[in-house]
N, C-alpha and C positions, 0 to 999 in steps of 0.2 A: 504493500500500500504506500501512496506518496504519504511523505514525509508532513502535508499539511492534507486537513480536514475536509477542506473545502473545495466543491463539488467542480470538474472541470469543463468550461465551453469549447468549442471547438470555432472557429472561425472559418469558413472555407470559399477561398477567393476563384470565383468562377466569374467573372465579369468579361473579361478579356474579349476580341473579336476572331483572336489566331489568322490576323491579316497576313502573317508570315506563313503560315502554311496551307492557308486560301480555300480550308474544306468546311466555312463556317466556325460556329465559336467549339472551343475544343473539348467542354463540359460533355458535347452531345458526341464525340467520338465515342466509338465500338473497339473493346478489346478483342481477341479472337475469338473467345468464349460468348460474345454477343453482348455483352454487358456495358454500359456507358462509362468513360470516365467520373460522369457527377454520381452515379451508381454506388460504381467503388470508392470514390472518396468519402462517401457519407458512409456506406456498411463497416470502412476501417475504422472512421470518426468515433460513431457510436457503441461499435464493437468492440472497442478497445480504451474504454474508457468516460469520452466525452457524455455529460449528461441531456448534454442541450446542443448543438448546432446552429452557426450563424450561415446562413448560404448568402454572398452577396454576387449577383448579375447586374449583368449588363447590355453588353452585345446581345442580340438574340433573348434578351429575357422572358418575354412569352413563350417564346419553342423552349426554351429551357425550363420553366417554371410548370411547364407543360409535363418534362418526364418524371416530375416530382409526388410521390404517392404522399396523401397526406399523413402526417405523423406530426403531432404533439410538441414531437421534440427538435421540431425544424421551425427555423423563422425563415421565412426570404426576405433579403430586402434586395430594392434596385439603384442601384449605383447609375442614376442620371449624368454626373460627368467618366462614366468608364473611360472615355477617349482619353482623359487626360494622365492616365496609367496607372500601373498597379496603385499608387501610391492612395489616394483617391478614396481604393476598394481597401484596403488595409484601416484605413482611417476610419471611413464610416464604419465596419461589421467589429473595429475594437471598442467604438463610444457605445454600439447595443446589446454589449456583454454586460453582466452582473458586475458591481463596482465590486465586489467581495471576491469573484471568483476567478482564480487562475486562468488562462488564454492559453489555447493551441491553435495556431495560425499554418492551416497546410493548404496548399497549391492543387487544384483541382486537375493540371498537366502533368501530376506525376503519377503512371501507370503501375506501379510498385508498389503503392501505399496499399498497410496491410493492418490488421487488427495488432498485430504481434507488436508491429513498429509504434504503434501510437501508445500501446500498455506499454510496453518497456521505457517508453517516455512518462510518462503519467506517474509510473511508479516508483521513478529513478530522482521525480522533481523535489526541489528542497525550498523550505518559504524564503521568498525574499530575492529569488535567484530566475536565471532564464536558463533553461535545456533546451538544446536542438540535437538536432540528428544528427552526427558525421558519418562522411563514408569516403571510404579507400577505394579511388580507381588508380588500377595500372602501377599499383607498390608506391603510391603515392602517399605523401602525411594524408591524415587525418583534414578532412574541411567540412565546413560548416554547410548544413545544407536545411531544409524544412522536413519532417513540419517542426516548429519552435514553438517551446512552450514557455508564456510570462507571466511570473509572479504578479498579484494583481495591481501592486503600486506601480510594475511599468505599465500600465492597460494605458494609461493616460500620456505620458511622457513620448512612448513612443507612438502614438498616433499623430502626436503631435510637430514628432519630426517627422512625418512620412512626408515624403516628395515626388509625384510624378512617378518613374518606375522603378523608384528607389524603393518604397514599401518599409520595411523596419530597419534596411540594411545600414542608415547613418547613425538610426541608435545601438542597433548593436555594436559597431564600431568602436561608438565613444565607448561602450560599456563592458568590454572582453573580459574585464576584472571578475564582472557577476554572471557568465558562461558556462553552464557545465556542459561538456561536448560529448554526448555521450554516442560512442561507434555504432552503426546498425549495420555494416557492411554486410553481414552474414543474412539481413532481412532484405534489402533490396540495392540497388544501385544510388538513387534518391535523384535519378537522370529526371529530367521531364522534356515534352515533348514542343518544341518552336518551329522545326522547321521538316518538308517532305524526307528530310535525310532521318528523322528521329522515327518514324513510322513502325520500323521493327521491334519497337518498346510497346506497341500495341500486340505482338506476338501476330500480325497478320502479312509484314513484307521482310 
């Protein structure tokens, strides 16, 4: 069990238009197995810890809000400036988290995300502190990648620096001190998908 009490949100940044990889917005891709990326990001979400889910769109928000089965434990919201970048979608879905409750901020592009990865974060997190995912490619150190979980005094700080397609990435920066990096290599790659070269992360090219 994580180290503090309190119940954890998930955030999940699906706004995007994936103008770079030109097959609409990338929530509504298909892994091989038939399943959507916004599918999997929310069964990991929930399934591995989060009690609530924030889903924020954009691009495409009706056809995405569309493959959304109702549950309780989902909010949508729509990110009216999405064009103006991640940063925008980061901002708004961390000001309609619970002021009390810890924050997991994961990436609705990465086809890897699994129940196992989001527990092993949840329960590795310590109060006061931010956890994220590292992973090892190619015998490389250890880097920082999503989903990232923030103790709830940064909920506010780092929305605050969000910029454009920056997202948390200036605060976490300033802030490497209160990082715990913990490896998931063994759970997924933590790749996500931007461009037609990444397609084989869907297991379909």
């Amino acid at each position: 069990m994580p180290s503090t009490s309190a119940q954890v949100t998930g955030v999940l940044l699906a706004a995007g238009s994936g103008s770079r990889l030109g097959l609409g917005p990338k929530a509504l891709l298909r892994k091989k197995n038939g399943e959507t990326l916004l599918a999997t990001a929310l069964f990991a979400l929930l399934a591995g810890g989060c009690h609530h889910v924030v889903v924020v769109l954009g691009a495409g928000a009706e056809q995405v809000s569309a493959q959304l089965e109702k549950d309780e434990r989902i909010t949508v919201l729509i990110n009216a400036a999405w064009s103006s970048g991640m940063g925008s979608s980061f901002a708004l879905g961390m000001s309609k988290t619970p002021a009390k409750s810890p924050v997991l901020v994961a990436l609705v592009d990465q086809p890897g995300l699994n129940p196992e990865l989001v527990q092993r974060l949840v329960q590795a997190h310590r109060d006061g502190r931010i956890t994220a995912a590292g992973y090892r490619r190619a015998g490389t150190q250890l880097g920082r990648g999503h989903p990232v979980l923030f103790a709830p005094e940064h909920r506010g700080p780092a929305a605050s620096a969000a910029s454009r397609d920056a997202g948390a990435r200036a605060y976490l920066a300033a802030h490497e001190d209160l990082i715990d990096l913990l490896d998931c290599s063994d759970l997924d790659s933590g790749l996500d998908i931007d461009t037609i070269d990444d397609l084989h992360l869907l297991g379909i090219k």
